[in-house]
N, C-alpha and C positions, 0 to 999 in steps of 0.2 A: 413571601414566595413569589416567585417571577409568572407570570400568568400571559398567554400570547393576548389579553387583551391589551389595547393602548399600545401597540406596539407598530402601528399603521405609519406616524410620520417618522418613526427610523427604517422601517423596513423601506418606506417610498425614498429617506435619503441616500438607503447602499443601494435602491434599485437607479435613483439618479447617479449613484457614483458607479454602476457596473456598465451603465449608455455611455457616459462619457467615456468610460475607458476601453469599452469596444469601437468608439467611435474616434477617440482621437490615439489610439494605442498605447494608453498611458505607461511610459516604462517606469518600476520600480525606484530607479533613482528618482525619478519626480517624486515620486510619494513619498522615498524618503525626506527627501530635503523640504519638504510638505510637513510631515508628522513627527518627525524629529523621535519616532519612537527607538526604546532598548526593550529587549529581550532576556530572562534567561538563560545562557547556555543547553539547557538540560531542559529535555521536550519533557512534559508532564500532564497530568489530567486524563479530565476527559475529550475525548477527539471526536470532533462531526466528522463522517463520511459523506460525501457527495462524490455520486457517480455521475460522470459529463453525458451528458445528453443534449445530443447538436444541435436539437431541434426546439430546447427549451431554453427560458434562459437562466443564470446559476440562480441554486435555492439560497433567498438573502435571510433566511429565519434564523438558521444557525448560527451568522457570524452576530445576530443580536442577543443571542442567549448568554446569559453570565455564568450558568454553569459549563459553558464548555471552551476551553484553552485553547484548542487547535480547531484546524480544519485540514480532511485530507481527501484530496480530490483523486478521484478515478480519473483516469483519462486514455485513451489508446491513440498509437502513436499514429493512426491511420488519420485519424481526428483532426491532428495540428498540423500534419507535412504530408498532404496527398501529393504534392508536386514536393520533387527533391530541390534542394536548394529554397524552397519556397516558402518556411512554415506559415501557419495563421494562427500569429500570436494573440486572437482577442482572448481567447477563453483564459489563460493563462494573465495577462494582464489585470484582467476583470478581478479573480482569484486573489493575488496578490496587493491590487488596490482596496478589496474590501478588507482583507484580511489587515492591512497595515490602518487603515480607520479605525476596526472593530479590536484594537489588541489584540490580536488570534495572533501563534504561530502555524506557519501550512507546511504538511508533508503533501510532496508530487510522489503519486503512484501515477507513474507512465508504464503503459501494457506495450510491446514489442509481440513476440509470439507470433499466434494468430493474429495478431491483428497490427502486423506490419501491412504501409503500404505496399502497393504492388510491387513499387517500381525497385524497392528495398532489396527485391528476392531475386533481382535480373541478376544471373549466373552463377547464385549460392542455391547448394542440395537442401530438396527440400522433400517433403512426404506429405501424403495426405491422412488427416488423424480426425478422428471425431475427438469435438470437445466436450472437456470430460464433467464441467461445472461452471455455474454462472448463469449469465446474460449466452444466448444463442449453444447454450449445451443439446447438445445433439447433434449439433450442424457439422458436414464434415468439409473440413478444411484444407489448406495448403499449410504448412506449421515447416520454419528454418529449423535445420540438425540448428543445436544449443550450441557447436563450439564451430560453425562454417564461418570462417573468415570472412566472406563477402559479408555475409547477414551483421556480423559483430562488428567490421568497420565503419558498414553504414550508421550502426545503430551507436557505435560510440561517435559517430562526427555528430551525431543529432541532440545526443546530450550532452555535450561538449558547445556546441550554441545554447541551449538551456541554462548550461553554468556562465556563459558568458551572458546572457541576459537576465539572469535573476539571482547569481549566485551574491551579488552584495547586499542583497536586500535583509536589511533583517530579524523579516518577517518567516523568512526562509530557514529554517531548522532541521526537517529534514529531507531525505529524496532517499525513495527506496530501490536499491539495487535492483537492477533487470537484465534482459541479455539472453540469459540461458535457459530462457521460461519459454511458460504456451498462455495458458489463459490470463494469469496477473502477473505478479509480480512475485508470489509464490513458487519457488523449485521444485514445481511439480511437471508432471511429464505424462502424456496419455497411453493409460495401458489396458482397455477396453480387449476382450476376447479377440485374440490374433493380432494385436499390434505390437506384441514383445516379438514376435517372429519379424515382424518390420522394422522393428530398431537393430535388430541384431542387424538382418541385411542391410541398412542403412549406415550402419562400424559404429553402433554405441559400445563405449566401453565408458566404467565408471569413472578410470580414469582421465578419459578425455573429455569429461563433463565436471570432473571436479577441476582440470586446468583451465575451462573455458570460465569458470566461473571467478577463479584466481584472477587469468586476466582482466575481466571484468572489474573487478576491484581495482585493481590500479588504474584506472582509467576513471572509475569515480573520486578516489582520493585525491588524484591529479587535479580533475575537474572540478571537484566540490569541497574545498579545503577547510571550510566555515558552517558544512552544513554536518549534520549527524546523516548515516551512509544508513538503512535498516533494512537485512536480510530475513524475507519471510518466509520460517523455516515450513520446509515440504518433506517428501522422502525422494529418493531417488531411484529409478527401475529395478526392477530387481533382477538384475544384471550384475554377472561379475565379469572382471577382467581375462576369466578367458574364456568369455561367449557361454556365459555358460546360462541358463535362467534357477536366478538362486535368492528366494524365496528369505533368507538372513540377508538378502543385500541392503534394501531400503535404510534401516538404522545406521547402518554402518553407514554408509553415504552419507547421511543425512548431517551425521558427528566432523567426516571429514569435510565437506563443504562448509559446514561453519567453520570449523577453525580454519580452514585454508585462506576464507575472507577474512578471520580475526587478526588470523596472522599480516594480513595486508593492510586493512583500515586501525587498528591496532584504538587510538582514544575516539575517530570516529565510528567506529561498531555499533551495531543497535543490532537486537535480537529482536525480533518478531512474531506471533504465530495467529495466525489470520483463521481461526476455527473456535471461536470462543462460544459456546454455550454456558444456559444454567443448568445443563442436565447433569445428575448428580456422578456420573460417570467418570463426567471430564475432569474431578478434581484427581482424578488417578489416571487422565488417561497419557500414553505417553508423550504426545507432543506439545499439553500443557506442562507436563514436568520436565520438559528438555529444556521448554524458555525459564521454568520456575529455579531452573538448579544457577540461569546466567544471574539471576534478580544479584545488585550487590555486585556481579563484578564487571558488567555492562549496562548501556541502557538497554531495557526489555519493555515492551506492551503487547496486548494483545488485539484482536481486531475481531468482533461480535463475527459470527458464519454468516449472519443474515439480521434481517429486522425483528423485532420481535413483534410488534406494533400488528401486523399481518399471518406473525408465524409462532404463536406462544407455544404452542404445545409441540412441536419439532426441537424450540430451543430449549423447553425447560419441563417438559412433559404438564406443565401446568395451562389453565386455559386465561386467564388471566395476562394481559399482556404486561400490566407494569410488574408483577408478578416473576413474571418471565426474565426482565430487563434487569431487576435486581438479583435475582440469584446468577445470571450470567456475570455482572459486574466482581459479584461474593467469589465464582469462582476466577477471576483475573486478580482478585487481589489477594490470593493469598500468601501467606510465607513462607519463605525456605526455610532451611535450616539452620541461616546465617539469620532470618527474622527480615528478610527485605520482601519487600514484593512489586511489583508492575512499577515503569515509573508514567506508563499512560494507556490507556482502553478506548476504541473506537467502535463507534456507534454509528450504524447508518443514520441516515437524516432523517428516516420516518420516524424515529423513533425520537429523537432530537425537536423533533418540531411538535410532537402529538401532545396535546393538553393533557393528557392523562398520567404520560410520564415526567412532568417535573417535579414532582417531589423526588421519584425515583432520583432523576439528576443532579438534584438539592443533595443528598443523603451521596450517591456518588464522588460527587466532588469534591465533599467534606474529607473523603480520607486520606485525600493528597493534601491538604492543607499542614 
């Protein structure tokens, strides 16, 4: 079994390889022509999650663990391009060169939203919404309408450099769609008591959020032609198209934005659903069975709500964390009715790196083999 002991001079050689690559901006093609690695097509396993934190530097534990395939980094897009035209490519370098050392493939989850820069939002409508989950839930903020032109042209010139700096790599598998979001990269949208009267004033229509999201798509396929494209399914206001607040809308939405992106990205598609527990609920709840019904005709994974490491009994009503960690994984993999299930699960990093849970990890990873 893999144990974080002895694991001192590899964690010190990604920590030497994460200096250098913040220091000299090591771009991907170096590393290619460096590691000569190949890839899979098809993202699978188990996935670390790391959430970028500016102040730290990336956690190197993960990309030494052997049970985990991927890595999928948080990032807000405030983080990399405070000045337009300017990004700061080290975080993202750093990512990519360890990932391409450690045979990891990496998903970029870039947050837009809330947490565009400023300079993003000069002369696109904008609202102010409390956020509604996460890192800074409660805070209330400035948030882009989902389909404002200014907001989505900035936001696609920004990942349109992105693909042009990392899209050959091919460590790079996948990037998950954003644009029409607030807090991730999930198609969620803040509707806290009295903000459904603010979007109505603001011209949400469901329709004009299921085009902005269409658009969207083709601007990732464009850009990203090598990578898997993964939309992380939410619901939508529940709002209908003619202003009305309609309480049946959310599902509905939620059916037509995936297929309107399926319709676009068509072999690159990935299904997503970023609320994964072990509470016994979720194995019927409905937006684990919306990814469960794609298993088999898309790629599908799911993405843990939280750590369990810190929060057993929220994830799995058990107090037990490795506990916890396995009955959330039990319910990401189960089967449909065609017998497929997940083709990958992501796990924040506390829990990735915690001595208690590798066996858990051990026993996880074996079901993708």
């Amino acid at each position: 079994m893999f144990t974080l002991i002895g694991l001192n001079s590899t964690i010190r050689d990604i920590r030497v390889r994460l200096a250098i690559a913040g220091m000299l901006a090591i771009l991907p093609d170096a590393a290619m022509a460096q590691y000569q690695h190949t890839f899979s097509p098809i993202p699978h396993g188990l996935v670390a999650v790391i959430p970028n934190d500016p102040t730290a530097p990336l956690d190197p534990i993960p990309f030494c663990n052997p049970y985990v395939s991927g890595i999928a980094l948080q990032i807000h897009w405030q983080d990399i391009e405070p000045v337009q035209g300017q990004p700061d490519w080290t975080r993202l370098d750093q990512l990519f060169t360890a990932a391409m050392w450690s045979h990891k493939w990496v998903q970029l989850l870039m947050f837009p939203g809330f947490w565009s820069p400023a300079w993003a939002l000069k002369g696109a409508q904008t609202d102010v919404f409390t956020v509604q989950y996460g890192p800074g839930v409660g805070d209330v903020l400035s948030l882009p309408m989902p389909w404002d032109p200014v907001y989505l042209a900035n936001w696609s010139a920004f990942v349109k450099r992105v693909a042009e700096r990392y899209g050959n790599c091919p460590a790079f598998r996948v990037v998950a769609a954003a644009g029409p979001t607030s807090v991730s990269d999930e198609f969620t949208l803040p509707e806290a008591p009295g903000e459904l009267t603010e979007w109505l004033s603001d011209g949400y229509t469901n329709s004009k959020y299921i085009e902005a999201w269409r658009q969207m798509s083709k601007v990732y396929v464009e850009d990203f032609p090598n990578q898997f494209i993964s939309l992380s399914a939410g619901l939508g206001l529940p709002i209908n198209d003619l202003g009305q607040i309609d309480h049946n809308q959310p599902p509905i939405t939620r059916s037509e934005v995936a297929e309107a992106v399926n319709e676009v990205l068509r072999f690159n598609f990935t299904l997503q659903e970023s609320n994964l527990d072990g509470n016994s609920s979720t194995t019927t709840d409905a937006d684990t069975e919306f990814v469960l019904d794609y298993n088999g005709r898309a790629v599908t994974g799911y993405q843990l709500r939280t750590n369990c490491l810190n929060n057993p009994v929220n994830m799995s009503g058990q107090k037990d964390p490795a506990v916890a960690l396995q009955l959330s994984i039990e319910n990401g993999m189960q089967l449909n009715d065609i017998g497929k299930h997940a083709d990958y699960i992501e796990i924040y990093n506390e829990d990735v790196d915690a001595a208690i849970m590798q066996s858990v990890l051990k026993w996880g990873a074996s079901l993708f083999w």
